[in-house]
N, C-alpha and C positions, 0 to 999 in steps of 0.2 A: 279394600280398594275395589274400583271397578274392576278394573281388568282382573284383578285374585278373581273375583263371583264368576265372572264369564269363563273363566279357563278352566276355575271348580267344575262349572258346569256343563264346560266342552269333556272335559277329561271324563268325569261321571259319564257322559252320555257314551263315548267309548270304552268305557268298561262294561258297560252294558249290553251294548252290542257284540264285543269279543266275549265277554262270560255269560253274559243274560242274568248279571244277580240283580236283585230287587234294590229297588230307588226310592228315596225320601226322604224331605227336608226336613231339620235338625234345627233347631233355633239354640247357638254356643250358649246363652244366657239358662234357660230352662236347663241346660248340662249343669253349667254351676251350681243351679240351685237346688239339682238332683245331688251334685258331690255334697254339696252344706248337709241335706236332707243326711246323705247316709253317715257321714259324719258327729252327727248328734245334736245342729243346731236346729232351733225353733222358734217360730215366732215368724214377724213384718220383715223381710231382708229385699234391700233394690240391691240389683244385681246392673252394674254399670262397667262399659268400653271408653273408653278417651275417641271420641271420633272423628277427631282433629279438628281446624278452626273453628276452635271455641263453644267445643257440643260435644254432647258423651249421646250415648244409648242406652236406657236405662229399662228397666224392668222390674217391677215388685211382684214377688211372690211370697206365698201364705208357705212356709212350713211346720207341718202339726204330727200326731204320730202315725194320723191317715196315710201323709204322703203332703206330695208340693201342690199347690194350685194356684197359678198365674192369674194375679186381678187386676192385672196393669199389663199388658202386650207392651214389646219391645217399642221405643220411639225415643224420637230425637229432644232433648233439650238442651238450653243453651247452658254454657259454664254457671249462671247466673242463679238456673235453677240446680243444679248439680253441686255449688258450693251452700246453697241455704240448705240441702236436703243434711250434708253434712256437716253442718252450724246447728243443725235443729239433735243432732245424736243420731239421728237415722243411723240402722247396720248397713256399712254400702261395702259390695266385696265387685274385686273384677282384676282380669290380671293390667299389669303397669302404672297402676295409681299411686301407689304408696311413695314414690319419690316424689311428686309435686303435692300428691295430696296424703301426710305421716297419719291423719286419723280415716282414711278410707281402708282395708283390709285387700291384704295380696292373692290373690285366686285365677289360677290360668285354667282354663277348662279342659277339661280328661276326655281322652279315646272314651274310655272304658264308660264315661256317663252319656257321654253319646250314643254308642253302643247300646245301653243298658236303654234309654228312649227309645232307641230305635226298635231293640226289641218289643216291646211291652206293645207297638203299633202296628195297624193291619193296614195303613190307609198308604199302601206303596204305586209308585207312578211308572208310566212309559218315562223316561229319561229323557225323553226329545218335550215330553210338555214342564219340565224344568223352567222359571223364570228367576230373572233376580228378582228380589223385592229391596226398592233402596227407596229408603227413609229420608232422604235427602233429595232433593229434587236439583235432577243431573245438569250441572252449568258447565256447558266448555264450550270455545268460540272454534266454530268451523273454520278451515286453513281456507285462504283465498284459495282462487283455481289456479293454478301456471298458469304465469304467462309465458308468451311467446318472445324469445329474445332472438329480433333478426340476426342474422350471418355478419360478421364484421366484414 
């Protein structure tokens, strides 16, 4: 949600100023496809979110016994493309699919593969240059201004 990102990233930025630990964004999807990796799967796997009206977030990555490598950055598509990818056999893993969709695969993504990204990376930030990045392009309709209701 929006507001979850902004509050992630308010929260993040006060922990860093109270502790001073080092900052860096984690994409949940490359988690998963690190838990698959240690796991023992291999091969083409999308790694997909349900991202509500009628769009998931999808991602494909390569796991081989190198290691994972992402040849598809996270993005939006509609249901449209998300139920041919899983009509075609495509492996699609992500957590909350498996009750609307029984041949997608149930996968919520682990502290511990995030953790394990995070380690393995040097490219840590000041906390205040923190952005969301939303794949969705943000619609909400601004509240009118008060009005002014005379004194009865």
């Amino acid at each position: 949600s929006y507001t979850g990102i902004r509050a992630a990233i308010a929260l993040t930025q006060g922990w860093q100023v109270a502790t001073g630990v080092r900052v860096q964004a984690v994409d949940s999807l490359e988690a998963l496809a690190l838990g698959q990796h240690f796991a023992g799967a291999r091969g083409e796997i999308t790694f997909a979110v349900d991202a509500a009206r009628g769009e998931f977030y999808l991602a494909k990555f390569e796991l081989d016994e190198d290691g994972i490598r992402n040849f598809e950055p996270t993005r939006l598509a509609k249901r449209s493309e998300f139920e041919a990818l899983l009509a075609s056999g495509q492996t699609i893993i992500g957590p909350s699919l498996v009750e609307k969709y029984p041949e997608a695969n149930e996968l919520f993504p682990s502290a511990e593969f995030v953790g394990r990204l995070a380690a393995r990376r040097t490219d840590f930030i000041e906390a205040s240059e923190l952005e969301p990045v939303y794949l969705r392009k943000v619609d909400f309709v601004k509240a009118p201004p008060l009005r002014e209701i005379p004194p009865a």
